[in-house]
C-alpha positions in Angstrom: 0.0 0.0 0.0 1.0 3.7 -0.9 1.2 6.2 1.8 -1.7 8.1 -0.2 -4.0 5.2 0.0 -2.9 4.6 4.2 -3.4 8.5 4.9 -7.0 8.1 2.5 -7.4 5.5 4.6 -6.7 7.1 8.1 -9.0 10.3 6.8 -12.0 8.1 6.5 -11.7 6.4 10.3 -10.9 9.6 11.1 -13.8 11.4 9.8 -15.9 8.4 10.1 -15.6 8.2 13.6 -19.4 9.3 14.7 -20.6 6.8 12.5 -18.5 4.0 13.7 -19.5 4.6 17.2 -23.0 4.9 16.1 -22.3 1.1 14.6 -20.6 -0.1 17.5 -23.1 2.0 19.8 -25.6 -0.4 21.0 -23.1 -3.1 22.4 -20.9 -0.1 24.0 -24.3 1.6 25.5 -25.2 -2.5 26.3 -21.8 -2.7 28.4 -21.9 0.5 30.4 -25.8 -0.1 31.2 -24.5 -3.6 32.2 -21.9 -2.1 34.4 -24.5 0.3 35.9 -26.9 -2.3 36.9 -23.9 -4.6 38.2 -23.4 -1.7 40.7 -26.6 -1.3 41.3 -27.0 -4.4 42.2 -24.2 -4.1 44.6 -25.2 -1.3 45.9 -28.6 -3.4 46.5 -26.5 -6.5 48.7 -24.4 -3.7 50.4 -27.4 -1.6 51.9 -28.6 -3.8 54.5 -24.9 -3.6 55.5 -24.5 -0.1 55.7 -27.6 0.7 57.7 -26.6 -1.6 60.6 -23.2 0.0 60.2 -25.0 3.5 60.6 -27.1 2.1 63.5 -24.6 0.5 65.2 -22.3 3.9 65.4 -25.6 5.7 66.2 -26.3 3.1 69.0 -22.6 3.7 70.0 -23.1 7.4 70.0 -25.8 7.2 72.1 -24.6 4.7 74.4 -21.5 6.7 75.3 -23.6 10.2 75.7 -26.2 8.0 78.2 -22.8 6.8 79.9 -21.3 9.6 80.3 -24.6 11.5 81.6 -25.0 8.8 84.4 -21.2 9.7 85.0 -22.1 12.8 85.5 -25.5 12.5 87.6 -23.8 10.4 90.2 -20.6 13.2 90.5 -23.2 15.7 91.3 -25.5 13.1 93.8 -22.4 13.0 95.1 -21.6 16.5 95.9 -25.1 17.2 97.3 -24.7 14.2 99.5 -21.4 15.4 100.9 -22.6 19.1 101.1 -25.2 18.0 103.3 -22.8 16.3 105.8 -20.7 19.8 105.7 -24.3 21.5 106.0 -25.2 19.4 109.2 -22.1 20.2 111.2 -22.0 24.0 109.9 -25.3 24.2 111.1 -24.6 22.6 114.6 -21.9 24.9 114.9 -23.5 28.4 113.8 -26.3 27.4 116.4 -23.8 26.7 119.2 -23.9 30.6 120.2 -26.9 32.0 118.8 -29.6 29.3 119.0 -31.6 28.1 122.1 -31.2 24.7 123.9 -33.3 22.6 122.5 -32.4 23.7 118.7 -28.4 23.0 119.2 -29.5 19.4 120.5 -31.9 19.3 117.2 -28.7 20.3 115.2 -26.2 17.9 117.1 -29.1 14.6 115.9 -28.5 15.6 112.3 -24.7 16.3 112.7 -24.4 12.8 114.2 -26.9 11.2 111.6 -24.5 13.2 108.6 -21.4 11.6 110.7 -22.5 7.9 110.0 -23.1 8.7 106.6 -19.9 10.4 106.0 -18.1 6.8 106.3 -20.3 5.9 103.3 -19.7 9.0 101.5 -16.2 10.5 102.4 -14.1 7.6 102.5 -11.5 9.6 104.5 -10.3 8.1 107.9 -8.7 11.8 108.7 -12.4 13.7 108.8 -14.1 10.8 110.4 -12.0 10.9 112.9 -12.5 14.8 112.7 -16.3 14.2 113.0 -16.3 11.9 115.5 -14.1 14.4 117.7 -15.9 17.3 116.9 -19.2 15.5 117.8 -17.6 13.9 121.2 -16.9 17.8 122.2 -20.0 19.4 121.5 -21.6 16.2 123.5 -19.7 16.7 126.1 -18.9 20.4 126.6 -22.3 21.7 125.5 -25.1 18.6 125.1 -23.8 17.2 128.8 -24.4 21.0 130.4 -27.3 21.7 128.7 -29.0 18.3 129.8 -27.6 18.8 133.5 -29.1 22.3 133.5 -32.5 21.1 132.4 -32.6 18.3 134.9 -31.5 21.0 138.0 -34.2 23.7 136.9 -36.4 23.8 140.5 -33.8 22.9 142.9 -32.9 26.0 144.9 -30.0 24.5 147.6 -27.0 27.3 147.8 -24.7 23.7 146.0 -26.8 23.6 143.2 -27.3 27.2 142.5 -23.4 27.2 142.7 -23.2 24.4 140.3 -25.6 26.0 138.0 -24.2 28.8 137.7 -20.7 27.1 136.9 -22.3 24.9 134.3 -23.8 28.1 132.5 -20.5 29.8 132.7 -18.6 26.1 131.2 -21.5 26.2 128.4 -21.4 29.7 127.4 -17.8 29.7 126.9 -18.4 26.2 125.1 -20.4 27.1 122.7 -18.5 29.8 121.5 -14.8 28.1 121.5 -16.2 25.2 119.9 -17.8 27.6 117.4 -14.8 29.6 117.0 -12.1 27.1 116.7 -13.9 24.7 114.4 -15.7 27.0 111.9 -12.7 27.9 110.0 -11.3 24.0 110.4 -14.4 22.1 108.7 -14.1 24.1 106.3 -10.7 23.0 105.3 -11.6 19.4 106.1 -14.5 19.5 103.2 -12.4 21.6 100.9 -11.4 18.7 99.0 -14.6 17.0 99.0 -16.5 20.5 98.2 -14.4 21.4 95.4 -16.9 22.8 92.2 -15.5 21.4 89.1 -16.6 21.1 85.5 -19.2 18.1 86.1 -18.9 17.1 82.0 -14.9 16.5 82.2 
């Protein structure tokens, strides 16, 4: 063959090219739709796969956030419970020198019902044995004259008028040492307990 006839040739493919796709159209347009519905029909087996991958992650998701809230609720039970232990004995002690009689022994049964729970709730040997001392004192240097001064009301011997009037003089100065010392102390006893943090980290 001449090069004339070979670049004849080459013109007519090259020029014929719309027609020769337009021949060869239907099985090229056959292959691609049968490529389209092969994926398809992938797609079609892989989609019960993919939702219980989405719903498994979502599950995740929502297990972890329900996790992390309970995390969270039982920080902040916590903190109420032990703020009411430091509530109980503040109280006790505020009411040492401005409250009447029968209010300080109302405030030393819930300081000594928050000092059981404080075992429970603390898990501190050093302020249980804080609380335990700080309830002994008020028992005995404030709940012990109170109860002998209520028991000697109507006696009028020149003894017990002298021992009256000492036990007032003990308790007065009771209530307000005790007050005084320990005010500032529980305080730093519950500072670590008491602490306000970011609940969510």
């Amino acid at each position: 063959m001449s090069s004339v006839s070979l670049a004849a040739l080459a013109k007519v493919l090259l020029l014929d090219v719309p027609k020769w796709l337009k021949a060869l159209g239907p099985y090229v347009l056959g292959v691609q739709v049968l490529r389209a519905a092969g994926i398809l029909e992938s797609l079609k087996a892989l989609a019960p796969s993919f939702i219980a991958l989405a719903v498994l992650i979502v599950t995740g998701l929502f297990y972890y956030s329900q996790v992390r809230l309970a995390k969270q609720k039982l920080r902040h039970d916590l903190y109420d419970r032990r703020f009411a232990i430091y509530s109980a004995f503040r109280d006790l002690l505020l009411a040492l020198p401005e409250k009447s009689d029968d209010d300080i022994k109302t405030h030393f049964r819930k300081a000594g019902i928050a000092r059981f729970e404080a075992r429970f709730l603390l898990d501190d040997p050093q302020i249980e044995s804080y609380l335990d001392g700080l309830c002994r004192q008020v028992n005995e240097n404030v709940i012990g004259h109170i109860c002998f001064l209520q028991g000697m009301t109507g006696m009028n011997d020149p003894q017990t008028v002298k021992d009256v009037t000492d036990r007032l003089q003990l308790l007065g100065q009771a209530k307000y040492n005790l007050a005084d010392r320990h005010l500032v102390e529980l305080s730093q006893q519950f500072a670590k307990f008491l602490q306000l943090t970011d609940f969510w980290k």
